[in-house]
N, C-alpha and C positions, 0 to 999 in steps of 0.2 A: 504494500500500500504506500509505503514512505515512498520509493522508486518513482510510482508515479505520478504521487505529489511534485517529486522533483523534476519529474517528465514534462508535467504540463506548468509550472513556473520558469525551466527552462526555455520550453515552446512561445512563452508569454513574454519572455522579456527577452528574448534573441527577434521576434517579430513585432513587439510592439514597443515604444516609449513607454513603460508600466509608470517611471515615476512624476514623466506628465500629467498624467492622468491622474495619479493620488495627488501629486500636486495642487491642480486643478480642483478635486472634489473639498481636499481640504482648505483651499480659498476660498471655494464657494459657501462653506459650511460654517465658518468664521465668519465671511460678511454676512449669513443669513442669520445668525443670532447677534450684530454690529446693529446699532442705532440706526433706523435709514435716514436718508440724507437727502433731506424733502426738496432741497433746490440743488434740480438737475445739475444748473450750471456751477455748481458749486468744487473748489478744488478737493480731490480728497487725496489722503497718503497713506502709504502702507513702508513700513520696515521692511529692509535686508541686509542682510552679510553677507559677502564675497567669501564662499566657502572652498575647500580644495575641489572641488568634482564643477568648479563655475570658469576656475583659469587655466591661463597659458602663458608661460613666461613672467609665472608670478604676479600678471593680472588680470583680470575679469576675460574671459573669449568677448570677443566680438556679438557672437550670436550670442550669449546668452544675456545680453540685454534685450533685443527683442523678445527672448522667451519671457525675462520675469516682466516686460511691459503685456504680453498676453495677459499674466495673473493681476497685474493691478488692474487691467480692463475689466476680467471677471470680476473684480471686486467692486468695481466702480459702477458697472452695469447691475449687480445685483444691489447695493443700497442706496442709488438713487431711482431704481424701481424702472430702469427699461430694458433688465433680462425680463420682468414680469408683463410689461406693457408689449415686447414683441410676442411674449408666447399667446398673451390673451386676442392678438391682432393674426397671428399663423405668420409671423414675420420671419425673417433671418438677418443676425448682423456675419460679414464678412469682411474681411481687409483687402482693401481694393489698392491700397496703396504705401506706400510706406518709407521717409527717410530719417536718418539719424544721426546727427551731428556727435563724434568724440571730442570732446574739448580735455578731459583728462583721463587717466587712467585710475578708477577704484582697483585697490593692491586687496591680495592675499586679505582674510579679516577686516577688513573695513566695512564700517556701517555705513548704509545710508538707507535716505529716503526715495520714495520713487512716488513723483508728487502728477498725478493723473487729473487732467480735468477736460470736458467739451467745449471749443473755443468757439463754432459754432455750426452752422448746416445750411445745403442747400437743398432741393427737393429730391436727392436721393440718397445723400450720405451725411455723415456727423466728421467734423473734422476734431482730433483731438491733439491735445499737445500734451508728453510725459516726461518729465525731468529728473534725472537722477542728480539727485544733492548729496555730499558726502556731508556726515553728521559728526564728523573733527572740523571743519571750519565751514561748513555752510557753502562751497565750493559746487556750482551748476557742474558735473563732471560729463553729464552729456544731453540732448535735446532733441526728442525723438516728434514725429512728423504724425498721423496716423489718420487716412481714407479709410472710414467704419462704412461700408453701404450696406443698404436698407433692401433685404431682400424680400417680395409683395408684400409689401407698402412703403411708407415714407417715414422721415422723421417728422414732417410737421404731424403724420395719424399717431404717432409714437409719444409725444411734447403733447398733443391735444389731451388722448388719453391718460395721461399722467397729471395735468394740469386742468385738466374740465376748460381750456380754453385755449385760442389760438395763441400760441407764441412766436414770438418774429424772433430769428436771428441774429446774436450782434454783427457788428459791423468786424468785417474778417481784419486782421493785422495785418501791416504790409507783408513781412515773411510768408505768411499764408497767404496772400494773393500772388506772390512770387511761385509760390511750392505748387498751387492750384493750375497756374498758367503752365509750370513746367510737365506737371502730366497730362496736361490737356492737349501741349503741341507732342507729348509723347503716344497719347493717343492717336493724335491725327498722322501722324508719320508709321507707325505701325499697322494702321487701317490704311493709307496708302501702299503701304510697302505688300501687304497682302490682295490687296485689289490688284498690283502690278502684276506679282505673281501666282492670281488666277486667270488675266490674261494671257498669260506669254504659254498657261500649259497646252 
């Protein structure tokens, strides 16, 4: 019986990420006994430490700042109430986009915050902005970019529902009008570049 307990935890974690997934349940399960955090727009933060299985060369990998910006999303969509507002609408959110500024390196042990908030929306996606601060001197160490799209339906049915009323969009920051335009002409050049070559076949 032991055998093939170890059979099928082998099976499990040679094919799948197993500790994303616990990851993931156990941030879900924390924000869902967490205070909710009745204005949307509001910035919220979650702790972490750069632990040994996070680096490379004594600091943080690359990638695994976008992974722990996935878990503050989870945390941030479940206590401000729009993992609850898509599932009651049959909605989906997806990452449509994504850039991310290094300005420093979080070493080996180091705390920080990863300070998540909605900057704003147009009729099909939520733009967000996620900041890693290092919590020895308050130091921005990086500044991530994030396209959330709105799969059947929108974010204003999303904001409505949460809010019992229409809400308008701030006004976007210059940075985000810059980031917006640059995938927009990345779209339009990729949707050229594939029309070319259904032509030519």
């Amino acid at each position: 019986m032991l055998l093939w307990v170890l059979a099928v935890l082998l099976l499990l974690f040679s094919g799948l990420d197993v500790w994303y997934f616990l990851r993931a349940a156990a941030v879900l399960l924390r924000a869902w006994f967490q205070t909710p955090v009745w204005d949307v727009l509001a910035e919220q933060s979650v702790g972490g430490r750069v632990l040994p299985h996070d680096v490379d060369m004594g600091h943080m990998n690359n990638a695994r700042y976008l992974r722990e910006c996935d878990f503050a999303r989870f945390s941030l969509y479940t206590r401000n109430g729009v993992f609850k507002a898509t599932r009651a609408l049959g909605a989906t959110l997806v990452v449509g986009a994504s850039t991310i500024r290094y300005r420093r390196a979080l070493s080996l042990g180091e705390a920080f915050e990863l300070r998540s908030r909605i900057v704003a929306w147009d009729d099909k996606a939520f733009f967000l902005e996620q900041r890693f601060v290092s919590c020895a001197d308050g130091v921005v160490c990086a500044v991530m970019l994030c396209r959330q799209n709105v799969i059947r339906s929108t974010p204003d049915k999303i904001l409505q529902f949460l809010c019992k009323r229409k809400v308008e969009s701030p006004e976007y920051p210059e940075e985000l009008q810059h980031w917006i335009s640059f995938i927009t002409a990345s779209s339009q050049a990729l949707r050229a570049e594939s029309s070319t070559e259904e032509k030519n076949k």
